[in-house]
C-alpha positions as CSV (number, residue, x, y, z in Angstrom):
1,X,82.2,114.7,109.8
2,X,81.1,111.4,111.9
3,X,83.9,108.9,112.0
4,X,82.2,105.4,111.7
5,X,83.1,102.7,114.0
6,X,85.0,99.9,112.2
7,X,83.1,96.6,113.5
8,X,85.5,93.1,113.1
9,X,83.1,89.7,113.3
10,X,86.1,87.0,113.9
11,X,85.2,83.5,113.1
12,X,87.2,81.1,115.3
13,X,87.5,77.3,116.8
14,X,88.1,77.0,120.3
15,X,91.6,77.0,121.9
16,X,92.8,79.3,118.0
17,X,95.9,81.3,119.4
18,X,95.9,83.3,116.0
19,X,92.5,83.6,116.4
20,X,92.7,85.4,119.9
21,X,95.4,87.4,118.3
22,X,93.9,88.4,115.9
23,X,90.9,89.9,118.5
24,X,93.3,91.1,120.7
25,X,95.5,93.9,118.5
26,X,92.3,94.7,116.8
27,X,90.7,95.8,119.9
28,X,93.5,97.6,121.2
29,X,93.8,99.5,117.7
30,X,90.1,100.5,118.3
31,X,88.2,98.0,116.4
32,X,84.5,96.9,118.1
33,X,85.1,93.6,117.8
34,X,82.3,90.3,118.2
35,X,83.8,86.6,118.4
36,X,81.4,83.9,116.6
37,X,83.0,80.3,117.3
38,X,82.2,78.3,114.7
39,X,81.9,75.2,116.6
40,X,78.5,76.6,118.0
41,X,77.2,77.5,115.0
42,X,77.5,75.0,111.9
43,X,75.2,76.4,109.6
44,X,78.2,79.5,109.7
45,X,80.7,76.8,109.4
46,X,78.8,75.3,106.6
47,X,78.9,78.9,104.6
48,X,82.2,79.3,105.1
49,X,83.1,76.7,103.6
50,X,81.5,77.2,100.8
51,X,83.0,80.3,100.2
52,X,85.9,78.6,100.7
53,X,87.1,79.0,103.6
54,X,89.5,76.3,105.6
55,X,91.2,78.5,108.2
56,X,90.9,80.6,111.2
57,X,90.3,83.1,112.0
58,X,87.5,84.2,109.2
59,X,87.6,88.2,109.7
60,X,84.4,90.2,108.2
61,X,84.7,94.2,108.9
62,X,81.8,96.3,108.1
63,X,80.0,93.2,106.9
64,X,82.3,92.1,104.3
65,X,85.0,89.2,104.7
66,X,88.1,90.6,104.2
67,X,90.6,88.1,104.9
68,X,91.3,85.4,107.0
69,X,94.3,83.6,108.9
70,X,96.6,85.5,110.8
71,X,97.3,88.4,108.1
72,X,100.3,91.1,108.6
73,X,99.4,92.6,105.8
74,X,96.2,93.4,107.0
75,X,96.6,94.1,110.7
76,X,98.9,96.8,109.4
77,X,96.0,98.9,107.9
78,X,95.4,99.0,112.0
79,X,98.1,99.8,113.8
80,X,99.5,103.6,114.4
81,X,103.1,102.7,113.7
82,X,105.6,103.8,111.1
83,X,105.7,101.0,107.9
84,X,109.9,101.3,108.0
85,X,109.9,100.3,111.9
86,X,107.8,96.8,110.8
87,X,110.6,96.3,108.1
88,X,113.6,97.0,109.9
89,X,112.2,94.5,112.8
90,X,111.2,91.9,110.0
91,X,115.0,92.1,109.5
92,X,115.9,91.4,112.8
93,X,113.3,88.6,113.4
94,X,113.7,86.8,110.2
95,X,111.2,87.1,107.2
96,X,108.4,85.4,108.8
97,X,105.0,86.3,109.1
98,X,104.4,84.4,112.4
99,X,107.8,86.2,113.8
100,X,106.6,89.7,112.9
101,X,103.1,89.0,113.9
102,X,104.4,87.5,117.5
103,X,106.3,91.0,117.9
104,X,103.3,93.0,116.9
105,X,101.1,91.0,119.3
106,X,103.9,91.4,122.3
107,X,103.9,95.5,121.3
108,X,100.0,96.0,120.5
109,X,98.7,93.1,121.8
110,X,99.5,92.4,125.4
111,X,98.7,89.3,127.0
112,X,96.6,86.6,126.4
């Protein structure tokens, strides 16, 4: 059987930190991933906020938008790592998405 290559399109404004992090663990879990900044492209811009859409990063896999903003619960589904290790450093780092996500990035994500 023929794994499939999961493809990430991340929709992003220039100078988005959760945007680059966002790219950045996803390609180092594997993830082929192709960076559309908006601000080049308003007809995109336009679309996506029709669907309703008022943050970055916009994340589409396999051609179908999945989520968008800086998501733990999704980068998850990515990463090779043990679901108890996540909550036991949640714990440590306070309940906050953007704490756990700054520890995943540091751990997956290397530098900027």
């Amino acid at each position: 059987m023929r794994m499939t290559q999961k493809l990430a399109v991340i929709y992003h404004v220039t100078g988005c930190l959760k945007c680059r992090i966002t790219a950045r663990i996803l390609m180092n879990c594997g993830v082929q991933v192709e960076t559309v900044n908006i601000e080049n492209h308003p007809e995109t811009l336009q679309k996506l906020k029709q669907m309703g859409y008022r943050s970055f990063p916009v994340i589409k896999m396999n051609d179908s938008i999945i989520w968008h903003g800086l998501s733990l619960k999704h980068l998850l589904t990515f990463l090779p790592i043990d679901i108890k290790i996540i909550k036991a450093r949640r714990s440590d780092y306070g309940n906050s998405n953007s704490n756990i996500c700054g520890w995943l990035f540091l751990v997956y994500g290397g530098a900027i």
